[in-house]
Structure formats: structure tokens, C-alpha cells
Backbone bond lengths (Angstrom), bond angles and torsions (degrees), N, CA, C in turn:
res aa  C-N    CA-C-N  psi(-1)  N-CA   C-N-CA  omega(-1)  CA-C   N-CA-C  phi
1 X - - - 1.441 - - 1.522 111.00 -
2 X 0.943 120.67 -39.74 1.870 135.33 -172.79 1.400 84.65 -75.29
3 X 1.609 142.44 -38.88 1.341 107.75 -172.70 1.435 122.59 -84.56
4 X 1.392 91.81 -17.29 1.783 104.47 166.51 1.248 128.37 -57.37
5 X 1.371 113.98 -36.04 1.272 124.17 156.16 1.549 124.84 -72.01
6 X 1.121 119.02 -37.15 1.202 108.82 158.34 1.219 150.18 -43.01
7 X 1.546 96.09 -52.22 1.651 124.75 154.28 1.451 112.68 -51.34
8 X 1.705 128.06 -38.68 1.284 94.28 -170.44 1.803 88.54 -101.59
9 X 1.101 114.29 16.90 1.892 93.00 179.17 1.952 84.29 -90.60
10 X 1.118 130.25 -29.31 1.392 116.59 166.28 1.325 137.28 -60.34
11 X 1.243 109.40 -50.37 1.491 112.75 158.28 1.787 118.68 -50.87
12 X 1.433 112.75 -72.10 1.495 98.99 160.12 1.576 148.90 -33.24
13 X 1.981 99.18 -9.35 1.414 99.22 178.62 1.701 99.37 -108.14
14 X 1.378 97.32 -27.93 1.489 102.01 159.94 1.867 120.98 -52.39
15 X 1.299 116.56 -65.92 1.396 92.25 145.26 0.925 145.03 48.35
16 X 1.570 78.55 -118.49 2.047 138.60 -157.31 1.694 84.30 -71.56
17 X 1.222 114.68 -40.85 1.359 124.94 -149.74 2.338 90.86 -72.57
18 X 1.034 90.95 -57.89 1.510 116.75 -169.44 1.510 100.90 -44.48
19 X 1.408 109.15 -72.56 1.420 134.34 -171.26 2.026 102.25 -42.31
20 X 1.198 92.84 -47.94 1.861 102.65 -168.56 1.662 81.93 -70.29
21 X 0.935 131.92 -66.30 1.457 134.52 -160.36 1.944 118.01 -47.84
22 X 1.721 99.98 -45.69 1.227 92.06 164.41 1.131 140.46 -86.57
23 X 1.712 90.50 -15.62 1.650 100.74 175.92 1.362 125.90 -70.83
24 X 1.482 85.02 -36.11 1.745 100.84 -171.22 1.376 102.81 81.36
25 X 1.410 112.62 -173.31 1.637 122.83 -129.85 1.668 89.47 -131.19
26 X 1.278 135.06 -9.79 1.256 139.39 176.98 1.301 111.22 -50.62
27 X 1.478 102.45 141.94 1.551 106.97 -178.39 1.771 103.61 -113.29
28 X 1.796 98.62 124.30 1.195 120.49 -152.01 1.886 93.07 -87.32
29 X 1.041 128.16 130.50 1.644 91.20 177.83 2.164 95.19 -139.33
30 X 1.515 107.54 7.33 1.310 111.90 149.81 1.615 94.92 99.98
31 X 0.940 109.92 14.29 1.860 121.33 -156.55 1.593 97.07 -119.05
32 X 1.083 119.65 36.10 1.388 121.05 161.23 1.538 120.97 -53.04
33 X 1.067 117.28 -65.88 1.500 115.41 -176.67 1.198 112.04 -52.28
34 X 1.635 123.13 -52.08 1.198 119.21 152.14 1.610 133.35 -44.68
35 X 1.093 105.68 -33.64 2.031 90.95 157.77 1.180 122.02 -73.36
36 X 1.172 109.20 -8.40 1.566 112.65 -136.32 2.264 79.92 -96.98
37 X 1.604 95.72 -62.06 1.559 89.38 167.49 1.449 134.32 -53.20
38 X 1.396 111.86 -4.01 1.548 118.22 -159.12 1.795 80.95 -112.83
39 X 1.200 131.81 -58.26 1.661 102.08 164.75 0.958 139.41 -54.65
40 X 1.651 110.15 -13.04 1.420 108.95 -172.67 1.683 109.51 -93.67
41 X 1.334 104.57 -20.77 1.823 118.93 157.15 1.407 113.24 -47.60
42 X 1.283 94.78 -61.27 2.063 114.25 179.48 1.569 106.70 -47.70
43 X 1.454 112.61 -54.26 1.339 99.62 177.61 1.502 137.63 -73.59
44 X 1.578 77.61 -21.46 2.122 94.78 179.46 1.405 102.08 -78.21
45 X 1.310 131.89 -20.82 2.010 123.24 156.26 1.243 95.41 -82.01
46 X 1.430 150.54 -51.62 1.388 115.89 -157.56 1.849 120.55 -68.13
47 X 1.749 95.25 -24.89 1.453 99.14 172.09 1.456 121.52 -69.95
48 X 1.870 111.71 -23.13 1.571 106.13 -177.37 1.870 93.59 -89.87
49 X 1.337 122.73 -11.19 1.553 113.93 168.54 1.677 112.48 -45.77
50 X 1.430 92.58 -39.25 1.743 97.01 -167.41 1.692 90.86 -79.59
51 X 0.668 131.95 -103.53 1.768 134.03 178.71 1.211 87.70 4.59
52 X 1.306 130.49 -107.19 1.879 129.94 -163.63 1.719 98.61 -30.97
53 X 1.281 139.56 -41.76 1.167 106.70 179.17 0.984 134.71 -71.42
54 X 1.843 109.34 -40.86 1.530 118.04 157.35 1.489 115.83 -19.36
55 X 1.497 108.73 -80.20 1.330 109.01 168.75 1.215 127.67 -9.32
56 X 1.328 109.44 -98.24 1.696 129.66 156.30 1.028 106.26 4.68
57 X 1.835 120.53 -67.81 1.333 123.95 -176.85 1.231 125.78 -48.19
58 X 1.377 104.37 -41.51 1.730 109.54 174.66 1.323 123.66 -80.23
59 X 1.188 104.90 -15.74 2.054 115.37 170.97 1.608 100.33 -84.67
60 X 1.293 128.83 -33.00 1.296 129.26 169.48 1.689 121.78 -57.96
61 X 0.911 114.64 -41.66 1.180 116.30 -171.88 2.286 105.37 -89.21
62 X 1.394 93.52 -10.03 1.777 92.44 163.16 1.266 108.80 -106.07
63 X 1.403 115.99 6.57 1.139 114.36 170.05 1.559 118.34 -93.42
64 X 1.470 87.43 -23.99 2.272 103.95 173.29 1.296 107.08 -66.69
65 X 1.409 124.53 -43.79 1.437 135.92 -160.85 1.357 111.80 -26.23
66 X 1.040 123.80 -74.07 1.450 131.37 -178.75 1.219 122.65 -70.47
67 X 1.408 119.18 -9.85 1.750 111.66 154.83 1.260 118.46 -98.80
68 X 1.442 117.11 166.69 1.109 117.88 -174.20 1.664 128.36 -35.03
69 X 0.861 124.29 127.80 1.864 125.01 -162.34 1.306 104.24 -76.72
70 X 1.692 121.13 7.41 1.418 103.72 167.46 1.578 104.29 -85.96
71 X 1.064 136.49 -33.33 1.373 134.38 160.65 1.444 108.47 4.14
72 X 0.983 129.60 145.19 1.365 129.43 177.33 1.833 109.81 169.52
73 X 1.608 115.24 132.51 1.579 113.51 -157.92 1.557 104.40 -81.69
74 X 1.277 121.86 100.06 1.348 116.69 155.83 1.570 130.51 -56.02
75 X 1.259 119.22 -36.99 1.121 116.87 158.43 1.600 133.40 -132.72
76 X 1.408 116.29 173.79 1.593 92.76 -155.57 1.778 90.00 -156.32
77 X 1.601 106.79 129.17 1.735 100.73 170.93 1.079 114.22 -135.79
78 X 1.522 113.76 161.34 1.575 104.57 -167.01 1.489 105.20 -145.64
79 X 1.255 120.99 163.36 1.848 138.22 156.16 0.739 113.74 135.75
80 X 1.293 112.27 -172.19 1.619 113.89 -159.89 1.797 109.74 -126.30
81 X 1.507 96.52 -163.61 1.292 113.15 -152.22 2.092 84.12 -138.76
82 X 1.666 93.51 116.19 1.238 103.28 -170.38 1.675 111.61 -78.49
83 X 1.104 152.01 138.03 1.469 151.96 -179.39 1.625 118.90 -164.67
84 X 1.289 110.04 -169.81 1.224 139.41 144.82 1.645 118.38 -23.19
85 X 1.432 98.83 -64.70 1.505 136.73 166.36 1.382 128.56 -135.98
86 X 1.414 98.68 83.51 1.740 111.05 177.71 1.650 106.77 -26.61
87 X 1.133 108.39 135.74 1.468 126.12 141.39 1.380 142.06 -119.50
88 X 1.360 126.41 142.07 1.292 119.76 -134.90 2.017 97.63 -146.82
89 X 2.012 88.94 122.85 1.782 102.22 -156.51 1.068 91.33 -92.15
90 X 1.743 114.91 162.49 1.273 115.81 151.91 1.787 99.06 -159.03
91 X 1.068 98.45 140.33 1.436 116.05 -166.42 1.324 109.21 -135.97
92 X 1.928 132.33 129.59 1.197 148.50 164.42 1.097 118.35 -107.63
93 X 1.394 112.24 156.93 1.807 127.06 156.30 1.323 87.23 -128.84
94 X 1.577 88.79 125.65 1.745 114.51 170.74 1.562 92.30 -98.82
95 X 1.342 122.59 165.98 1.083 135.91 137.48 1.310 109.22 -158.23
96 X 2.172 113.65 179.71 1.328 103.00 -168.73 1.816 74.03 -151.64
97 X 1.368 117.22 45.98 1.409 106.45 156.82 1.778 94.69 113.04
98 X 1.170 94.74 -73.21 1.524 111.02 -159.49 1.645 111.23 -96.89
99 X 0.970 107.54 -27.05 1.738 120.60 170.19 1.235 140.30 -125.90
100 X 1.366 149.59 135.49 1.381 139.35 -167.36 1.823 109.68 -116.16
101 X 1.191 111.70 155.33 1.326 117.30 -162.83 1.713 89.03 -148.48
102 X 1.177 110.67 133.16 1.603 142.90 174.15 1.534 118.42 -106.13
103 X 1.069 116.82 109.21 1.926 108.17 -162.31 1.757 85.11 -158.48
104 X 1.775 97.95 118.98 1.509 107.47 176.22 1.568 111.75 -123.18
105 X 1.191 122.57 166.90 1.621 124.66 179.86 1.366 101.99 -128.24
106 X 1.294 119.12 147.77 1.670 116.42 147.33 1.537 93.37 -129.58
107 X 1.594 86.23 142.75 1.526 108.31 171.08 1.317 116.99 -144.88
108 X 1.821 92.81 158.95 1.823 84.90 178.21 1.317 85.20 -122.58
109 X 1.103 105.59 -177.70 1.849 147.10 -162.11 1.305 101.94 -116.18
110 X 1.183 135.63 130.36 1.753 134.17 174.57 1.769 95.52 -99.39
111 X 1.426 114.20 174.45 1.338 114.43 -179.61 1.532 109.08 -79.10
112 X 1.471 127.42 21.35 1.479 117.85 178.93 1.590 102.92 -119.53
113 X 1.250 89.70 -1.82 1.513 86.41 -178.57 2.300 111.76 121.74
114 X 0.937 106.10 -33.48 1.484 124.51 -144.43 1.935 83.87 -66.93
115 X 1.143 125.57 169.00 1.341 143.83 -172.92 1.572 104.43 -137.77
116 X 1.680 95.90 128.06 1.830 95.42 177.53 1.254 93.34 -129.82
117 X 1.508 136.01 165.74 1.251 147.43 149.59 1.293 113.03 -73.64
118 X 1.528 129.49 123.61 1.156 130.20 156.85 1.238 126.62 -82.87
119 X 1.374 117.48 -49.42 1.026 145.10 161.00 1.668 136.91 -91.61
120 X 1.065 138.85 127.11 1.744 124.69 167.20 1.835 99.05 -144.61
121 X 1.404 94.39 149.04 1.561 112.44 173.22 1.241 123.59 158.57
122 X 1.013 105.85 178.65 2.108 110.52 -168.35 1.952 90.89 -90.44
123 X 1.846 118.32 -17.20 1.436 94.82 172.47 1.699 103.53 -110.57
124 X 1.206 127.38 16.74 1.157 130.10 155.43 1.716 124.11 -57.48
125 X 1.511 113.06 114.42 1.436 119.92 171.75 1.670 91.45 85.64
126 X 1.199 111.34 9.01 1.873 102.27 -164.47 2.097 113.82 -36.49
127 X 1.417 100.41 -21.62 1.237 109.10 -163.13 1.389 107.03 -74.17
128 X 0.814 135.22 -23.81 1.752 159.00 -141.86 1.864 90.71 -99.23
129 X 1.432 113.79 -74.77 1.556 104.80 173.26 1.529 107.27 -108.96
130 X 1.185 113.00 -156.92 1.832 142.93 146.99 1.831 91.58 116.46
């Protein structure tokens, strides 16, 4: 009798064992649509991240103009700041060999699309590089 029981407390963990394995370990919590809009939020800022940097890029380079034209951005960071009304960083290191230059933007996005500067400066986004 004890091995009968044994056998089925084995089989039942076998199972137990199976069930977790195909199911996997995900926690189901019925809120799909709701993730489902909350990635699709996530992706609709990471795509206007790229736009505000674009931007940036092109205010950056009238912003090089008048220094020496070896200037050029070795490095470059970006994203935003989730809210009400996203805002969206971007931060460089210029250099031209011999010197480095720090120059950041924040911008927002209007609902048509259009890009404004709120912000510009060498301590703008400071957190992002230096």
C-alpha cells in the first residue's frame, strides 16, 4: 500500500513537474490589453526618442558652426522623461582631437508631430554623459 502511494505522490509531482515546465513560470494577471497599451506607449516614446534626436542633430551641428570644424560628436545619448508631457534628452561630447565640448538639448514633441527646444546647454541633460 505505501508503495502505491508513493507511486502516485510521484507521478503527481511528475505532473506538477510537466505542467510548470510547459507553462512556464509567467505571471498571468488577465491585463493583456493593458500591457498590451503600455508597450505600445513604450514604443510610441522610444520612436519620438529617435525624432528629438534627429533634431538635436541638426541644431547640433549650427551649433558647431562657429567653432573650429574639426569638432565633431563622438558620443551621443538619448530618452526621455515619462509624464503628462514627455520630455525628450539628448546629450554630446564633441571633440576635435585636442578639446572636448559637452552640449545637451531637451525637447518636447507637440501632438502634430513638430519638435521645440526647451532647453539647450553644455549643463543640459548633464546626467546622460561627462
Amino acid at each position: 500500500m505505501k508503495t502505491l502511494q508513493r507511486i502516485s505522490i510521484l507521478i503527481a509531482l511528475i505532473f506538477s513537474a510537466t505542467a510548470i515546465t510547459l507553462g512556464g513560470c509567467t505571471h498571468f494577471t488577465g491585463n493583456t490589453q493593458t500591457e498590451t497599451s503600455e508597450s505600445t506607449a513604450f514604443q510610441a516614446l522610444c520612436d519620438q526618442s529617435v525624432i528629438a534626436k534627429a533634431y538635436a542633430d541638426q541644431c547640433l551641428n549650427h551649433y558647431l558652426e562657429p567653432f573650429d570644424s574639426d569638432y565633431r560628436p563622438v558620443e551621443t545619448a538619448y530618452g526621455f522623461v515619462t509624464g503628462q508631457n514627455p520630455v525628450f534628452l539628448v546629450r554630446y561630447k564633441c571633440s576635435n582631437g585636442i578639446g572636448d565640448i559637452f552640449y545637451g538639448y531637451k525637447i518636447r514633441i507637440s501632438d502634430g508631430g513638430e519638435c521645440s527646444i526647451m532647453e539647450e546647454g553644455k549643463n543640459t541633460a548633464i546626467t546622460l554623459l561627462e
